[in-house]
N, C-alpha and C positions, 0 to 999 in steps of 0.2 A: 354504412360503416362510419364510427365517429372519425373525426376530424384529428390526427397524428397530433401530440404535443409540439410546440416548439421548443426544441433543448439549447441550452446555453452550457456552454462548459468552460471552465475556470482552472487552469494547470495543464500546460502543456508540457513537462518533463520527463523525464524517459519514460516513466508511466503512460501517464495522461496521453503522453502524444504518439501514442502507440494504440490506447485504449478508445480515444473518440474517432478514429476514420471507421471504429466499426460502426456507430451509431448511424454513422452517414451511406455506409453501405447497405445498412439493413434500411433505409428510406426516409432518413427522418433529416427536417432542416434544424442543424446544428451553426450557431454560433458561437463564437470562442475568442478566450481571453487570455494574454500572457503576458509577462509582464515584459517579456523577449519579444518582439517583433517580428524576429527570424523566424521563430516557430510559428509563431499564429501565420505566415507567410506560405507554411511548406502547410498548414490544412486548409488555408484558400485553393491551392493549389488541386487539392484534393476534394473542394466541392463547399469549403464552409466557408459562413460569412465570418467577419469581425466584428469587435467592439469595443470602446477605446478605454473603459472601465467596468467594475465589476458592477456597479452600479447601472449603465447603462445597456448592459449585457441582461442585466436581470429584468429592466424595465421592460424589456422583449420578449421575454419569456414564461415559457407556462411551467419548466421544469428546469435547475439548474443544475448541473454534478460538476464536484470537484474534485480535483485530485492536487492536494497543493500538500506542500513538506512539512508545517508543525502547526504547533497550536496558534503561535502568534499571527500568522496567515490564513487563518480558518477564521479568527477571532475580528481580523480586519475584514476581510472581506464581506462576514456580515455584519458587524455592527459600526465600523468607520464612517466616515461622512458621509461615502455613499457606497455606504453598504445594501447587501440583501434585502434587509430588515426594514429598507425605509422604502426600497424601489421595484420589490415583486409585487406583481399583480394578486389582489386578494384571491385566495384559493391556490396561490402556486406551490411549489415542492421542492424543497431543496435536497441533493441527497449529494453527503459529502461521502468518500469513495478513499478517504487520508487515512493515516494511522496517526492517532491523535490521543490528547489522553481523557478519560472518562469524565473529568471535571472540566474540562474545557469545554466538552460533547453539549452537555448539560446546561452550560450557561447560554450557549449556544440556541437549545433547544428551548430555554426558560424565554429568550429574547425573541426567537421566532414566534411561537405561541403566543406571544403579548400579541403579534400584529396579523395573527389570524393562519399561519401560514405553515404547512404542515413540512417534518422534517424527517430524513431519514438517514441514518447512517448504517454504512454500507463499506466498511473496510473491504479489499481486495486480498486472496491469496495468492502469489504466482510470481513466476517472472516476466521479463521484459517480453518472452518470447512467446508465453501465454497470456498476455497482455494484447501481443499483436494478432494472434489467433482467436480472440475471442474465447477463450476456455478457462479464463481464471475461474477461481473457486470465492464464491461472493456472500459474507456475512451481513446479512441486518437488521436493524432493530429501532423501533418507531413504532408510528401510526401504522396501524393492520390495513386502515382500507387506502391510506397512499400505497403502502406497498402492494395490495392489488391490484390495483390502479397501473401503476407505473409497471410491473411485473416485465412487461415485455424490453423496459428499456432495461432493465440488469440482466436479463438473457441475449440481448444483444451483446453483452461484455464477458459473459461467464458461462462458465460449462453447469454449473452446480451454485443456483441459488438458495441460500435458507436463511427461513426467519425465525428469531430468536427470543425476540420478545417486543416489549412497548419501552424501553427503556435504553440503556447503556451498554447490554447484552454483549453485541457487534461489536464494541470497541475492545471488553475483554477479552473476547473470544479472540479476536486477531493478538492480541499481545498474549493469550495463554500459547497459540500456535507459535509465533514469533521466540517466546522460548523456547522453545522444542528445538525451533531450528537452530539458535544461538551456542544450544550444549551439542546438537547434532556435531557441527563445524569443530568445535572444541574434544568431541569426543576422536573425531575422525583425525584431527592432529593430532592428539595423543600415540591414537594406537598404530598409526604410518609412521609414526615416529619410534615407537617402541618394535615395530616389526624391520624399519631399514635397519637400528642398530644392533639386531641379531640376525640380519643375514637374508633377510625377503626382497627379493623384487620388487622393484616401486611398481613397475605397472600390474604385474601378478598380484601383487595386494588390493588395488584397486579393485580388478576385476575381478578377485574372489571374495572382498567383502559385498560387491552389486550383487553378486551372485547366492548372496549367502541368508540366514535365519534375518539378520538386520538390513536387508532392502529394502527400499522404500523411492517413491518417484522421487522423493527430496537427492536422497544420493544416489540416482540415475543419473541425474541430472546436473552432477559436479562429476561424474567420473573421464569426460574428454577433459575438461580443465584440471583437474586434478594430474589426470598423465601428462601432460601440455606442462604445465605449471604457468598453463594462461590464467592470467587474474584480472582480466577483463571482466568486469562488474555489470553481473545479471542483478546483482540489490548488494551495495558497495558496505563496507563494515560502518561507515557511519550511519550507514541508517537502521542496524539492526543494534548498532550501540545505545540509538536514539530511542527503539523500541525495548533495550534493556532497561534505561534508564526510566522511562514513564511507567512498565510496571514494577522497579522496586519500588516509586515514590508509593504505585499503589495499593502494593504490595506491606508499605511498613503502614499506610493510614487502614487497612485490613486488616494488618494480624496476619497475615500470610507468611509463611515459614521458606525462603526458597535461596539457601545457601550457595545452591549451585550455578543459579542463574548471577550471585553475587562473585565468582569466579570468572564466569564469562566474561561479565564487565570488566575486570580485569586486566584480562586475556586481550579484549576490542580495546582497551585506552591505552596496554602495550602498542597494539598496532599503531594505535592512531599516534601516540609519542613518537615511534617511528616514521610518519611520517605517511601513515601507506592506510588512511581511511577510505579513499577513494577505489582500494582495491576489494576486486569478490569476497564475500566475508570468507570465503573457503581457504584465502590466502590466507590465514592464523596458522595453514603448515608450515611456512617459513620462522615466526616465531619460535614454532617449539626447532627447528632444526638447526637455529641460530640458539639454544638453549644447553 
């Protein structure tokens, strides 16, 4: 049997540090890097080593995944002083696992290929909660034979892996879902809103629209917080404002027509004006009830 890669992981935040103790349960020696100390602390604890830069994280390793919050972190981490780019062992794989945006992806992958070293990107679908279960839904697109290669380490993280192409594919793909979800949340405040001010039960609504032609595991999966009006942040309004905003930029250098997603944003920098980015994107029912 060949020899397990050694994986390095970069982003330990509600994600990331939910997503790599599976790596290490399924048997693989993972090292890891954060810029929080606390956290790389709680996956020692759990069986991984550390490393005190991304640079020296990567010198170690045969395989790197990350999960870190935007482009500007994607972008240092490989190409900064001691970045990736300078300190992966020839032949290694990087596979970023962020929502990030398509042009970022790119230069990314233009700077790795200069120094030999194959790339994959690999957005995530899911929550925190299928994050820790290992059953995200995993988009990606790159090099065909890394990703056969690697195959077993993105089923360690996800229920449902697919490849999309040799390109940027995985990145759109997560931000065409990502709207879905965005008017999803927006729809769903509307029509709880138009249903309490003619006389419906909050939680009867709830449970008759789970139940109804428009179900979907997306709003399965807000219907205890929704009756709760817990806004405990499974994927907080800032980061689905973050993923509105990278596809209208990419959206208007496309030509893409998409009005509604141009509401949304709207609707997320209401919230965030208010003060309340940090809450469950689901929370935009208070908005419209404060309306």
């Amino acid at each position: 049997m060949a020899e397990r890669p050694q994986i390095g992981w970069i982003g330990l935040g509600n994600m990331g540090s939910r997503m790599a103790p599976n790596l290490i349960k399924a048997g693989y020696d993972v090292t890891v890097f954060d810029v929080d100390p606390a956290r790389m602390a709680e996956l020692v604890a759990a069986g991984a080593k550390t490393a005190a830069s991304p640079g020296e994280l990567g010198a170690g390793c045969d395989v790197v995944v990350s999960m870190i919050p935007n482009d500007k972190v994607l972008f240092d981490i490989v190409a900064g002083a001691d970045g990736l780019q300078h300190r992966l062992r020839p032949g290694a794989c990087f596979i970023d696992m962020s929502t990030v945006s398509p042009g970022m992806s790119k230069q990314v992958a233009e700077r790795l290929a200069a120094h030999g070293l194959s790339y994959l990107r690999a957005p995530v679908s899911g929550s925190t909660a299928l994050a820790a279960a290992g059953t995200l839904a995993i988009f990606v697109s790159g090099d065909r034979e890394a990703f056969d290669r690697h195959r077993p380490i993105l089923h360690a993280l996800g229920r449902k892996v697919t490849y999309l192409g040799a390109g940027e594919e995985a990145r759109v793909t997560k931000l065409m879902i990502n709207l879905i979800v965005g008017s999803i949340n927006g729809a769903l405040a509307e029509a709880l809103n138009f249903g309490q001010r003619n006389g419906l039960d909050w939680a009867t609504m709830i449970d008759t629209i789970a139940d109804s032609v428009v179900a979907s595991p997306y709003i399965a999966s807000k219907v205890d917080k929704l009756k709760q009006r817990d806004w405990t942040a499974a994927a907080p309004i800032s980061l689905i404002a973050k993923d509105a905003d990278l596809a209208l930029d990419l959206g208007r250098i496309s030509g893409a027509f998409m009005p509604m997603t141009a509401i949304v944003r709207q609707t997320l920098s209401a919230m965030e004006g208010r003060g309340d980015g940090h809450l469950d994107m689901a929370a935009v029912v208070e908005l419209f009830d404060a309306g």
